[in-house]
DRENDO-1510 file (C-alpha; in Angstrom, 1 decimal, always signed):
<recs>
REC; n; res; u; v; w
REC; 1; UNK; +0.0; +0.0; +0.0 .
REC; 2; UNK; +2.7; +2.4; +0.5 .
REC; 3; UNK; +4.4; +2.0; -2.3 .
REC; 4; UNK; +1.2; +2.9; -4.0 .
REC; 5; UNK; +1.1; +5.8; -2.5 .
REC; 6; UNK; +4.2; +6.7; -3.1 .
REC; 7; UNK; +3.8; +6.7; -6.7 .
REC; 8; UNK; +0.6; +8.9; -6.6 .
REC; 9; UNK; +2.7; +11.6; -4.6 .
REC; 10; UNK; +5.4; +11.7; -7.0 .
REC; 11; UNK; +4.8; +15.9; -8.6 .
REC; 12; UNK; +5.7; +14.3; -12.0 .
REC; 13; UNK; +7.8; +12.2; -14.2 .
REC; 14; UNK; +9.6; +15.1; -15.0 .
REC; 15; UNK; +10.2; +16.2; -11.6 .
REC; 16; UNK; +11.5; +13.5; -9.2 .
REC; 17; UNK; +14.2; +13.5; -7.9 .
REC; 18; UNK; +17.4; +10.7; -6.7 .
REC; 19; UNK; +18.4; +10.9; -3.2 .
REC; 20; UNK; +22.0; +10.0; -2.9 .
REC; 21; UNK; +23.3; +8.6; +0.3 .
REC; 22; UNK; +26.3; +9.8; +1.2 .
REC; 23; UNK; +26.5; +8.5; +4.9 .
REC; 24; UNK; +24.9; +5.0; +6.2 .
REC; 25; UNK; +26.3; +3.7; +9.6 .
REC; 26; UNK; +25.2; +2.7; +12.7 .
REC; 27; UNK; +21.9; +3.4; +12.4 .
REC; 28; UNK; +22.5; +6.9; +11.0 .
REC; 29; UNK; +22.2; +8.0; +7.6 .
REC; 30; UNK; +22.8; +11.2; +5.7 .
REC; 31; UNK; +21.6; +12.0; +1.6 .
REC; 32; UNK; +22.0; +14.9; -0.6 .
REC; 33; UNK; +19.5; +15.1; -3.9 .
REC; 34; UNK; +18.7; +18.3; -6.1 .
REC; 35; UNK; +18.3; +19.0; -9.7 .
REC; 36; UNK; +19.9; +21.4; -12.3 .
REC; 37; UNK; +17.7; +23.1; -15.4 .
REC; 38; UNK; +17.3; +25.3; -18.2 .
REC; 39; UNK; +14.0; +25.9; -19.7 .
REC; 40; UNK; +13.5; +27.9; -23.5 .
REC; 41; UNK; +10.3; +30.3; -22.4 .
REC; 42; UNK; +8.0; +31.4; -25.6 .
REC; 43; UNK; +7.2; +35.4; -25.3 .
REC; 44; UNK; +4.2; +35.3; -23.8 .
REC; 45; UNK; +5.1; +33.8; -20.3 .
REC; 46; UNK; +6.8; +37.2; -19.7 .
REC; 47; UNK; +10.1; +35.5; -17.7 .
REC; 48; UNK; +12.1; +38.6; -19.8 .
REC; 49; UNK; +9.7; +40.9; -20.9 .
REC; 50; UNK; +5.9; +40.6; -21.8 .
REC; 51; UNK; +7.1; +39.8; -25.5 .
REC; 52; UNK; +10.6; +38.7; -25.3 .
REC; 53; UNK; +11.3; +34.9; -25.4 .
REC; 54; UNK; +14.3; +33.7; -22.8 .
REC; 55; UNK; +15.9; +30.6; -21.2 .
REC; 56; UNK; +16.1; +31.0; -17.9 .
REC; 57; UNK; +18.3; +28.4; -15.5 .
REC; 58; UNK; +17.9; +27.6; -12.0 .
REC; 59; UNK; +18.9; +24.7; -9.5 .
REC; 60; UNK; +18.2; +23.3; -6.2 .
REC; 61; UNK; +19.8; +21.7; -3.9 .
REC; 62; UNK; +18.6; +19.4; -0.5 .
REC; 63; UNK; +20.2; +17.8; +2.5 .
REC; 64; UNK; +18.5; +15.3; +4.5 .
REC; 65; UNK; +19.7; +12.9; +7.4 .
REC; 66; UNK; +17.8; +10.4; +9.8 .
REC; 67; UNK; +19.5; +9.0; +13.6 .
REC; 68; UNK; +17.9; +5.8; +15.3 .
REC; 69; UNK; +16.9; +6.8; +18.8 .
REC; 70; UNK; +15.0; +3.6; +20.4 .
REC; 71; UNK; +13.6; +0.6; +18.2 .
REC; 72; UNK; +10.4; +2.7; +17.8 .
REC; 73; UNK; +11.5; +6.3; +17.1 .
REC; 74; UNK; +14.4; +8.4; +14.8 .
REC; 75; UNK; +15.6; +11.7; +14.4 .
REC; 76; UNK; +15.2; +13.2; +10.7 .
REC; 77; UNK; +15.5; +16.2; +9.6 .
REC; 78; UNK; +15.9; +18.2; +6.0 .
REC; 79; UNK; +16.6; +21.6; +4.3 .
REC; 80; UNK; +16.2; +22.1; +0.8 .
REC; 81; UNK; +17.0; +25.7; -1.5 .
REC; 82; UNK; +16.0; +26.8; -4.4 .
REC; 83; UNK; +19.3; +28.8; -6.4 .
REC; 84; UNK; +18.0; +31.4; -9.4 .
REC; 85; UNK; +14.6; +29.7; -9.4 .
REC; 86; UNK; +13.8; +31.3; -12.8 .
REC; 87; UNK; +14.2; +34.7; -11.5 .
REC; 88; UNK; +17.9; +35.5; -12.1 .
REC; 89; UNK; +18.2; +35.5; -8.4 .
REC; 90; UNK; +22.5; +34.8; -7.4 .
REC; 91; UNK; +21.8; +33.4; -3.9 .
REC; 92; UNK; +20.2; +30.6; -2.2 .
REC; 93; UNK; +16.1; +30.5; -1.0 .
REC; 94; UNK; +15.3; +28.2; +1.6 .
REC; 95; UNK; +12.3; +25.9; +0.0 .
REC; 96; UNK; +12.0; +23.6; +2.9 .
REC; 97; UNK; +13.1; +23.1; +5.9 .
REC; 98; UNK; +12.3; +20.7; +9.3 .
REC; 99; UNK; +13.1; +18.9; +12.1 .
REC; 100; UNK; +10.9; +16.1; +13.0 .
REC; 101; UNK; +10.9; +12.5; +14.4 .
REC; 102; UNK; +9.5; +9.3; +13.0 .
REC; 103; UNK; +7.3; +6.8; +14.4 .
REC; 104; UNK; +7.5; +4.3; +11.8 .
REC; 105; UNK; +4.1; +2.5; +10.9 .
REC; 106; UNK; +2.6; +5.0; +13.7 .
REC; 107; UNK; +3.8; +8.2; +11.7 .
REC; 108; UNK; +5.9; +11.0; +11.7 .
REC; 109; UNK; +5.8; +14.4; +13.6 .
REC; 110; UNK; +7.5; +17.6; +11.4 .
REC; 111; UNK; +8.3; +21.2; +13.0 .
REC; 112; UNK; +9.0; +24.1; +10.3 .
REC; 113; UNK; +8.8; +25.2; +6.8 .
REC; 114; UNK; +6.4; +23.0; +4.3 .
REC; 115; UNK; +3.5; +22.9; +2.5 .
REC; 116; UNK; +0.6; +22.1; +5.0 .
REC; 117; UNK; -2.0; +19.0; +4.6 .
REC; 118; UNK; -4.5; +20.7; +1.9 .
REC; 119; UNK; -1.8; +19.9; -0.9 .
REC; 120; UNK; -2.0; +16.0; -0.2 .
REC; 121; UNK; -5.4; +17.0; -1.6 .
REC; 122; UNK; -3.9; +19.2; -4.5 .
REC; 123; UNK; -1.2; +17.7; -5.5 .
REC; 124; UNK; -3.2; +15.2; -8.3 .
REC; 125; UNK; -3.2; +17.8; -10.7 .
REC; 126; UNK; -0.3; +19.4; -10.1 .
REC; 127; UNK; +2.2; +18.1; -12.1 .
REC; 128; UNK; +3.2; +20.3; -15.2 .
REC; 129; UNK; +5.3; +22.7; -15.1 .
REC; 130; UNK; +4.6; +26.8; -16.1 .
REC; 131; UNK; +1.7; +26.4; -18.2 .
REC; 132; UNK; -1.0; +25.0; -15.5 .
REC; 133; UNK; -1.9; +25.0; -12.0 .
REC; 134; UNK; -4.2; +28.1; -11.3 .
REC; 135; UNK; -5.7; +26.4; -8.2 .
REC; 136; UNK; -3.5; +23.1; -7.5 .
REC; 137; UNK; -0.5; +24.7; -5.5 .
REC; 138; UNK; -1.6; +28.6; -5.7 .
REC; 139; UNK; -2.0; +28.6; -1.9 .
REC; 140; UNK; +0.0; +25.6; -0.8 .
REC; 141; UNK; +2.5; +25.8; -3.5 .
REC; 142; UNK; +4.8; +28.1; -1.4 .
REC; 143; UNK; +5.5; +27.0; +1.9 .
REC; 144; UNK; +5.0; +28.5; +4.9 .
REC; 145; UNK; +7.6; +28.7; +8.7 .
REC; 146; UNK; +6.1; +28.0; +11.7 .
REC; 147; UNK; +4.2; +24.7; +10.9 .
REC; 148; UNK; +3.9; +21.7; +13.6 .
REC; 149; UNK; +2.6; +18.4; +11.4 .
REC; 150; UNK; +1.8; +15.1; +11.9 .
REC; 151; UNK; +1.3; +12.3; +9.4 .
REC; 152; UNK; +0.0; +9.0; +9.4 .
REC; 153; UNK; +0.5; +6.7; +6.1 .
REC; 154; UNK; -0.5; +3.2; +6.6 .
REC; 155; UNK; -3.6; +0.7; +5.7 .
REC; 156; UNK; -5.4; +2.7; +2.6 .
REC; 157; UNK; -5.7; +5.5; +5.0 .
REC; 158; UNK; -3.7; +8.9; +4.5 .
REC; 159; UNK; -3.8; +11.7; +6.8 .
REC; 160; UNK; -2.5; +15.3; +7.5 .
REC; 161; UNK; -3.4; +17.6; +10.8 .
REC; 162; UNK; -1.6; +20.9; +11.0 .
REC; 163; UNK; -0.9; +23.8; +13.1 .
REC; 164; UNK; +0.0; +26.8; +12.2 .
REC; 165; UNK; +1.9; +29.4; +14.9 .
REC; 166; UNK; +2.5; +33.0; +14.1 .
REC; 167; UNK; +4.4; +34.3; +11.3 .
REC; 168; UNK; +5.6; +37.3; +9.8 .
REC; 169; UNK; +5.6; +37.9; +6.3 .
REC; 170; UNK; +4.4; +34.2; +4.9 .
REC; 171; UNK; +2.6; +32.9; +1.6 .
REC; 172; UNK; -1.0; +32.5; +2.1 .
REC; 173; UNK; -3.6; +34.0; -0.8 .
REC; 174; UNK; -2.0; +32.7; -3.9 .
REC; 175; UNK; -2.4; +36.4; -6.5 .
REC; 176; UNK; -0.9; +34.2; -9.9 .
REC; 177; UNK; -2.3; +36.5; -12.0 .
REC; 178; UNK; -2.2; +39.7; -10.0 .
REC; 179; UNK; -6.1; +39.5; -9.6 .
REC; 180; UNK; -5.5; +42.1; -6.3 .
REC; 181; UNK; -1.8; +43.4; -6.9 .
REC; 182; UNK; -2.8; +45.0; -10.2 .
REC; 183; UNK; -6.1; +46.0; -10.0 .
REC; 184; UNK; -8.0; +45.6; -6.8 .
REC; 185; UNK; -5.5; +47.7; -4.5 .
REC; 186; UNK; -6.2; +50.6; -5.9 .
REC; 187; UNK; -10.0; +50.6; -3.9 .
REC; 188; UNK; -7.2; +50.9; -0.9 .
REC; 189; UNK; -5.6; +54.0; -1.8 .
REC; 190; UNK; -3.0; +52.2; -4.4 .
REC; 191; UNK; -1.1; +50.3; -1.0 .
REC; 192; UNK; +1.1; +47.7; -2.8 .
REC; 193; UNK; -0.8; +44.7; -1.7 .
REC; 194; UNK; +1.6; +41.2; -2.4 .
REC; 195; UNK; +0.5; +37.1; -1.5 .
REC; 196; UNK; +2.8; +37.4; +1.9 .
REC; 197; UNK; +1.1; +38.6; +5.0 .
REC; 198; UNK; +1.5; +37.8; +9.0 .
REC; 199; UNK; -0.9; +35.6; +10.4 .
REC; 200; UNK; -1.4; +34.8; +14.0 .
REC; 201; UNK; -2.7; +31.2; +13.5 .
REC; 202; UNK; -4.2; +28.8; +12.2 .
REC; 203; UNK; -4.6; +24.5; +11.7 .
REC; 204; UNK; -4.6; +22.6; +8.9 .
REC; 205; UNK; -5.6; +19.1; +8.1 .
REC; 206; UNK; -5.8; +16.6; +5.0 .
REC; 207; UNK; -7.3; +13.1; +4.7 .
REC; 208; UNK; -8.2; +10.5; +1.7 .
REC; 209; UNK; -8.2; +6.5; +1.3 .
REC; 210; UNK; -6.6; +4.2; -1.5 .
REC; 211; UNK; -8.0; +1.4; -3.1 .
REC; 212; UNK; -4.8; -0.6; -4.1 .
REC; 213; UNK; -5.9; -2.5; -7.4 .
REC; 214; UNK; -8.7; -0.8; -9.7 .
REC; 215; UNK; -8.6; -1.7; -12.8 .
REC; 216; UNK; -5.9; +0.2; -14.0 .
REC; 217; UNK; -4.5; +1.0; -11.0 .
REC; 218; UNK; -4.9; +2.9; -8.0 .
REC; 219; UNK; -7.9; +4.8; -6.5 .
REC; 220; UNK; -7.9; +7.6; -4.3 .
REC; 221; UNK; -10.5; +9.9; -2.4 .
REC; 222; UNK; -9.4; +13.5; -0.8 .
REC; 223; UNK; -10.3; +16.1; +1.5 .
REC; 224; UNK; -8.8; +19.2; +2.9 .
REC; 225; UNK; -9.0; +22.1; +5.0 .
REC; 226; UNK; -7.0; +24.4; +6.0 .
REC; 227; UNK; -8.1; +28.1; +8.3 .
REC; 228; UNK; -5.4; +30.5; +9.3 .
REC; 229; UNK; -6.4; +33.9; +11.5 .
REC; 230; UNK; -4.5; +37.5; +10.8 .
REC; 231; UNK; -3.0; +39.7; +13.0 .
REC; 232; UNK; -4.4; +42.4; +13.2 .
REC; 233; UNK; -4.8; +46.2; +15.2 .
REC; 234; UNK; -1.1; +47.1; +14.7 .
REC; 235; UNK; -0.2; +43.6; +15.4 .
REC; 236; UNK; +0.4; +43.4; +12.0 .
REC; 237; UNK; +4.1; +44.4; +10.8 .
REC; 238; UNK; +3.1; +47.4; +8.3 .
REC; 239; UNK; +5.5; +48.6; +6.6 .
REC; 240; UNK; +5.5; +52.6; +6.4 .
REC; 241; UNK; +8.1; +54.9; +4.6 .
REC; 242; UNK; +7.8; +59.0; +4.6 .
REC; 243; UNK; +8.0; +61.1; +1.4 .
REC; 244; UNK; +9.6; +64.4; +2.5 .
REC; 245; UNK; +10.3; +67.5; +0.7 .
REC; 246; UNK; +13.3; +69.3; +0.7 .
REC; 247; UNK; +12.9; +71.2; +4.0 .
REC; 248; UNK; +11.8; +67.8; +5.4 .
REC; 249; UNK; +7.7; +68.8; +5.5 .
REC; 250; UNK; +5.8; +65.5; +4.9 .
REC; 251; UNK; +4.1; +65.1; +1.3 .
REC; 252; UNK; +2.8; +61.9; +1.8 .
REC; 253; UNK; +3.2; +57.9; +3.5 .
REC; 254; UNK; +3.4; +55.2; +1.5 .
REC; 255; UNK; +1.9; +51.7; +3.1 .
REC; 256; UNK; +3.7; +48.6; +1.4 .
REC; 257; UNK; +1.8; +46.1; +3.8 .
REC; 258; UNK; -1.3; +44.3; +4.2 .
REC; 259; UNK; -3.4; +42.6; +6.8 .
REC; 260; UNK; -6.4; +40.1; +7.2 .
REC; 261; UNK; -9.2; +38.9; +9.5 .
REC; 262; UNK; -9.5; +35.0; +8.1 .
REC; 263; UNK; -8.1; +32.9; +5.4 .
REC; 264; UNK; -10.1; +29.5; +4.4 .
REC; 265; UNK; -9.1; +27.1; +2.0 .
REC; 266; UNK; -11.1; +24.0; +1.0 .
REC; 267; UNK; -10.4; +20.8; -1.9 .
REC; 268; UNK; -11.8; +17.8; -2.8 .
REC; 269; UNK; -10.0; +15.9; -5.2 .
REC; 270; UNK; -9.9; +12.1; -7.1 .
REC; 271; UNK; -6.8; +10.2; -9.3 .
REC; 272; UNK; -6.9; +6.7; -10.1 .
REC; 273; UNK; -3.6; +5.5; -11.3 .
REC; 274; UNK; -0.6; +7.2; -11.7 .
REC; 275; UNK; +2.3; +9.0; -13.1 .
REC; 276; UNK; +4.7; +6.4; -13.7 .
REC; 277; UNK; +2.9; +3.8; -15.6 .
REC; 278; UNK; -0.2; +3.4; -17.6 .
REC; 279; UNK; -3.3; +5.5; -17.5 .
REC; 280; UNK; -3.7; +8.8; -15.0 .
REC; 281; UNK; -6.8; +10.3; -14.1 .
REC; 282; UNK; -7.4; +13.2; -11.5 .
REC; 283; UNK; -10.0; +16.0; -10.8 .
REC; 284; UNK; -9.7; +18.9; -8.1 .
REC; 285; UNK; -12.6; +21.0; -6.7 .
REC; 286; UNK; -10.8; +24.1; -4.8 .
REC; 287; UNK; -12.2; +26.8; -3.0 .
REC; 288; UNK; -10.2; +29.8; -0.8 .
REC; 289; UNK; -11.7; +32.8; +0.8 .
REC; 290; UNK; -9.6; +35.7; +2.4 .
REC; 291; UNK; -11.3; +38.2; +4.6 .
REC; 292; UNK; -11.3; +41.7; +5.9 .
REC; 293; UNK; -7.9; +42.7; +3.6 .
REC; 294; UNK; -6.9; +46.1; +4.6 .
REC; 295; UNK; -3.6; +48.5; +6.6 .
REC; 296; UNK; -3.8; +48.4; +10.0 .
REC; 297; UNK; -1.9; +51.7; +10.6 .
REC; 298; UNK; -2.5; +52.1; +14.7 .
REC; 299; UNK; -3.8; +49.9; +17.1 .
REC; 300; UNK; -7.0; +51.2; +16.6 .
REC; 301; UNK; -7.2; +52.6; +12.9 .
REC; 302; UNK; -7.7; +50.1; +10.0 .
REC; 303; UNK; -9.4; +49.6; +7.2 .
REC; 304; UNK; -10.9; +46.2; +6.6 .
REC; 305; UNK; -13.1; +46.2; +4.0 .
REC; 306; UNK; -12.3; +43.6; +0.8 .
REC; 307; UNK; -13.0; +40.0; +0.4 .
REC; 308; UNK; -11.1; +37.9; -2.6 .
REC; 309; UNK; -12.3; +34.5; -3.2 .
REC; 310; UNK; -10.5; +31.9; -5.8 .
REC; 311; UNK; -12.8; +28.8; -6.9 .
REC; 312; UNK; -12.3; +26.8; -9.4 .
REC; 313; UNK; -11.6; +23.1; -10.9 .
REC; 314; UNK; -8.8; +21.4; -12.8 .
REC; 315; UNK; -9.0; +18.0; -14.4 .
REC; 316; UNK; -5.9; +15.7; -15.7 .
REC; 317; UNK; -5.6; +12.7; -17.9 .
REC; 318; UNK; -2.6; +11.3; -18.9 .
REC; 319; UNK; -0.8; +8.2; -19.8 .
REC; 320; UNK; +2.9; +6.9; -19.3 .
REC; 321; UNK; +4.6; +4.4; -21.8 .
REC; 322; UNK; +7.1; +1.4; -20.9 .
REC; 323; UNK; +9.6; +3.7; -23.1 .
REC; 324; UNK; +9.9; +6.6; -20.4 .
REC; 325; UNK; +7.4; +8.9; -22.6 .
REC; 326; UNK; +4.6; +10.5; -20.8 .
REC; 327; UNK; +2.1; +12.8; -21.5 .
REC; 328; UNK; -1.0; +15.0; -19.9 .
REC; 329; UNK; -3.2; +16.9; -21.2 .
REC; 330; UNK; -6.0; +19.3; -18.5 .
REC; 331; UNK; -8.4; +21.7; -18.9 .
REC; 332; UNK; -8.5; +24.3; -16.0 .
REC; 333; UNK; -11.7; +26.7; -14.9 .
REC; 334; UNK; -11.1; +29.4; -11.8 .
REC; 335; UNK; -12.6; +32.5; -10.7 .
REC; 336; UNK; -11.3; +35.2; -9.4 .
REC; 337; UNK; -13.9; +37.7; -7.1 .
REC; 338; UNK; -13.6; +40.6; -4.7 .
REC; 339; UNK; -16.2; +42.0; -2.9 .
REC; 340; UNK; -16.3; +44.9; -0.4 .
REC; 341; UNK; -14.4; +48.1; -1.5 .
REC; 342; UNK; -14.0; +46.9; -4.9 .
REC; 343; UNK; -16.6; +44.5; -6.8 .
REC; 344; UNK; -14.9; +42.7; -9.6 .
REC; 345; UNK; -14.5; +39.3; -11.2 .
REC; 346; UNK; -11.9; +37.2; -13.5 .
REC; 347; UNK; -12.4; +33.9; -15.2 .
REC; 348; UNK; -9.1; +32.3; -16.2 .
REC; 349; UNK; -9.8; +28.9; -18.5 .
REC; 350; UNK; -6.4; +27.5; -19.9 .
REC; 351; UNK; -5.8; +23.8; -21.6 .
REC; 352; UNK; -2.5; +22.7; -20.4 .
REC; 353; UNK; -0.5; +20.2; -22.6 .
REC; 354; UNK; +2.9; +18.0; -21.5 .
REC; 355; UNK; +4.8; +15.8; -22.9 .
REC; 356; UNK; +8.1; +14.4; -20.9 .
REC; 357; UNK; +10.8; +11.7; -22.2 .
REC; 358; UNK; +12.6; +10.3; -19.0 .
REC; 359; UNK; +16.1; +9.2; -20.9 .
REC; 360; UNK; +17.1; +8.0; -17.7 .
REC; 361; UNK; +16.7; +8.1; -13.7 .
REC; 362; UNK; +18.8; +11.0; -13.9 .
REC; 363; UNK; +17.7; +13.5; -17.1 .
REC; 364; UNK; +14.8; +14.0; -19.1 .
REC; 365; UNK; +13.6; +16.5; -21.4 .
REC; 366; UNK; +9.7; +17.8; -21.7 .
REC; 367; UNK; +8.1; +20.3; -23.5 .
REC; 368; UNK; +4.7; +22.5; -22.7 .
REC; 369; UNK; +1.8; +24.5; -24.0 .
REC; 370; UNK; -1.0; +26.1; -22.4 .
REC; 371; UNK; -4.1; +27.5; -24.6 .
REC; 372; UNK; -6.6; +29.7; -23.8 .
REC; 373; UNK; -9.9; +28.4; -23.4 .
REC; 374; UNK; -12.2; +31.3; -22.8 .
REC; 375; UNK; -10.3; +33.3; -20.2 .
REC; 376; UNK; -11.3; +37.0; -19.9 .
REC; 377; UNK; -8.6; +39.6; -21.1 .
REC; 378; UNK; -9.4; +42.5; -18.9 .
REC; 379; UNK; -11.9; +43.2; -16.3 .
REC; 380; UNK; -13.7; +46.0; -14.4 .
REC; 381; UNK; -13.2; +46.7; -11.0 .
REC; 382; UNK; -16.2; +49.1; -9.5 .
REC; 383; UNK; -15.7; +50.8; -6.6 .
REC; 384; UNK; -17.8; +51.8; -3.4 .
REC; 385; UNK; -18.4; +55.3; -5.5 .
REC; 386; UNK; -19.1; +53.4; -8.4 .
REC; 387; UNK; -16.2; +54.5; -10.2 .
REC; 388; UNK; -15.1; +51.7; -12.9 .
REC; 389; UNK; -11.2; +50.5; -13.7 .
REC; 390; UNK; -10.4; +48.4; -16.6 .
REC; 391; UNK; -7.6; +46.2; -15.7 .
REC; 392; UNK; -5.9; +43.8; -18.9 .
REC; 393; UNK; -4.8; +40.4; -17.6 .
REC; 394; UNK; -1.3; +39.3; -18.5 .
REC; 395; UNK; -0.6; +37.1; -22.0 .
REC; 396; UNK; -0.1; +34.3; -19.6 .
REC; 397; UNK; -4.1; +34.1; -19.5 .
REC; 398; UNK; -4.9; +35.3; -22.2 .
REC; 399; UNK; -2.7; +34.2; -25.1 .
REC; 400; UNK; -0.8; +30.6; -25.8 .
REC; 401; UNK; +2.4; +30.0; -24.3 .
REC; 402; UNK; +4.9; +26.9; -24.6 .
REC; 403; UNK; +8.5; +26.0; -23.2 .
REC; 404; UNK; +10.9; +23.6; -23.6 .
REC; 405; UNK; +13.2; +22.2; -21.0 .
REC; 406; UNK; +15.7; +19.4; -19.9 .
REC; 407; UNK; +16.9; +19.0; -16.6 .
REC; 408; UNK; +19.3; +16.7; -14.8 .
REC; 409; UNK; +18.1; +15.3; -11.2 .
REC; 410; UNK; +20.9; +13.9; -8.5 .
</recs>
């Protein structure tokens, strides 16, 4: 059974990765793994330029290790950066990071940065690579500090329960399309408003059950949800800087941070089989609500006054041949609505198509497409005076985009 599961929790073809033990003694063990890429982006994803096409390179890098303590329990822990990442960046970002002990068939207990339990319920679908994924990782995608986790994989049953402590500055409203960064913020006086915020806390939790043979394989049921609480009344760390003239009078303050009241995310999701052989099918229901968005500028001053909600669904089928080809084709419906200061709505429908040849366990070589499939290419944001704002979405909704890429995994 675990072995099954395994498989179904493997991202991709394309994206697993070998861990390499470098250390294996006495009942303690130490491996490194990471991966090395360059991917050939068509105009339209904008990675240089909204017109401009561009290979960009990036790389990552993990260490992990794992000490027997008693017959029943070990010491593991692992860190994992990303280097460039696709933005040109020249240092290291920490992607994950814990520190956690394992239980064996009773579990294991994580403290620190990862994705919380709602993506054992996303990850079915999430498995291209830039041309897809609108719901499935757009608010567990990023990992967050802070998180206590515990999970239990044994007998057909899988399950995820969370905690969530306070944190500054940490992902939690996925904005992929810059549904609130370039258009809603302005309702709030033109604030920069980003996907990071502080919360105070929050828990998490994600369950489901596999059927081991099926037919063709595999069959798994998923649920998740995941609630996180803001700080908020100047518990909240807002940024402020001071535009001064030349005799130092103050012309105006600029407010680069946000907070919240609530955040609530919610997914269903199905796959029978999997990546690695034969036929792959998997659907995702997705649903996130983020309340009371506003500046708390004082402890007692704030507005809070705009609701954004992301729902949506994303389907997959794909199939994976003896010869290391693979391929998946989706089609992708979410909608993107604010309510409050601002009223406005986006509808982003995109086909995703990939095909990846795995030469070996070490490289392979894919490429990607994404078409539009109905997606709006601007919308109107009407405000509490009724004033109306016409915002264009970015070619990545709107327009076709395709990359190729090969990448070599250690």
């Amino acid at each position: 059974m675990k072995k099954s599961l395994l498989a179904l929790a493997v991202v991709a073809v394309a994206a697993s990765a070998n861990a390499a033990t470098v250390y294996d003694k006495d009942g303690t063990s130490l491996y490194l793994d990471g991966r090395v890429q360059s991917v050939f982006y068509s105009g339209n994803h904008g990675k240089a330029g909204e017109n401009d096409s561009s290979i960009n390179n990036s790389g990552r890098f993990g260490i992990g290790g794992k000490t027997q303590i008693t017959d029943w329990v070990a010491g593991i822990g692992y860190s994992q950066w990303d280097a460039s990442d696709g933005d040109n960046r020249d240092k290291f970002a920490v992607r994950d990071q814990w520190v956690g002990a394992d239980f064996g068939e009773f579990g294991k207990l994580q403290a620190g940065r990862f994705r919380d339990g709602v993506y054992y319920v996303e990850e079915v679908t999430d498995h291209y690579e830039d041309a897809a994924d609108n719901l499935s990782g757009n608010f567990t995608g990023e990992r967050r500090n802070g998180q206590l986790k515990y999970t239990y994989d044994n007998y057909g049953f899988h399950g995820e329960l969370g905690v969530q402590t306070a944190q500054n500055s940490v992902k939690v409203f996925g904005d992929k399309h810059g549904f609130i960064s370039k258009g809603v913020d302005t309702v709030l006086g033109g604030y920069s408003m980003s996907d990071s915020y502080d919360v105070d806390s929050g828990f998490n939790v994600g369950l489901g059950y596999t059927f081991d043979d099926v037919l063709f394989g595999p069959l798994s049921f998923r649920a998740g949800y995941n609630y996180i609480k803001g700080q908020k009344d100047g518990d909240a760390n807002v940024s402020e800087s001071f535009d001064l003239d030349a005799d130092g009078n103050l012309q105006g303050v600029s407010i680069t941070r946000v907070d919240f009241d609530k955040f609530k995310h919610a997914a269903g999701s199905i796959v029978w089989g999997n990546l690695s052989s034969g036929l792959y099918l998997a659907g995702l229901y997705d649903y996130a609500k983020m309340e009371g968005i506003g500046q708390s500028l004082t402890k007692d001053a704030g507005l809070d006054n705009l609701d954004v909600k992301v729902k949506g669904f994303e389907l997959a089928v794909g199939y994976a041949f003896d010869n290391g080809v693979s391929m998946l084709v989706g089609y992708e419906s979410a909608k993107y609505e604010a309510e409050g200061a601002a009223d406005s709505e986006l509808k982003v429908k995109r086909i995703p198509v990939f095909v990846n040849y795995k030469i070996n366990p070490n490289f392979n070589v894919w490429g990607e497409v994404g078409f539009n499939a109905g997606s709006d290419h601007d919308y109107d944001i009407t405000t509490a005076g009724n004033q109306v704002r016409t915002v264009t979405v970015g070619k990545n909704v709107d327009h076709a985009v395709c990359s190729v890429g090969a990448r070599y995994t250690f």
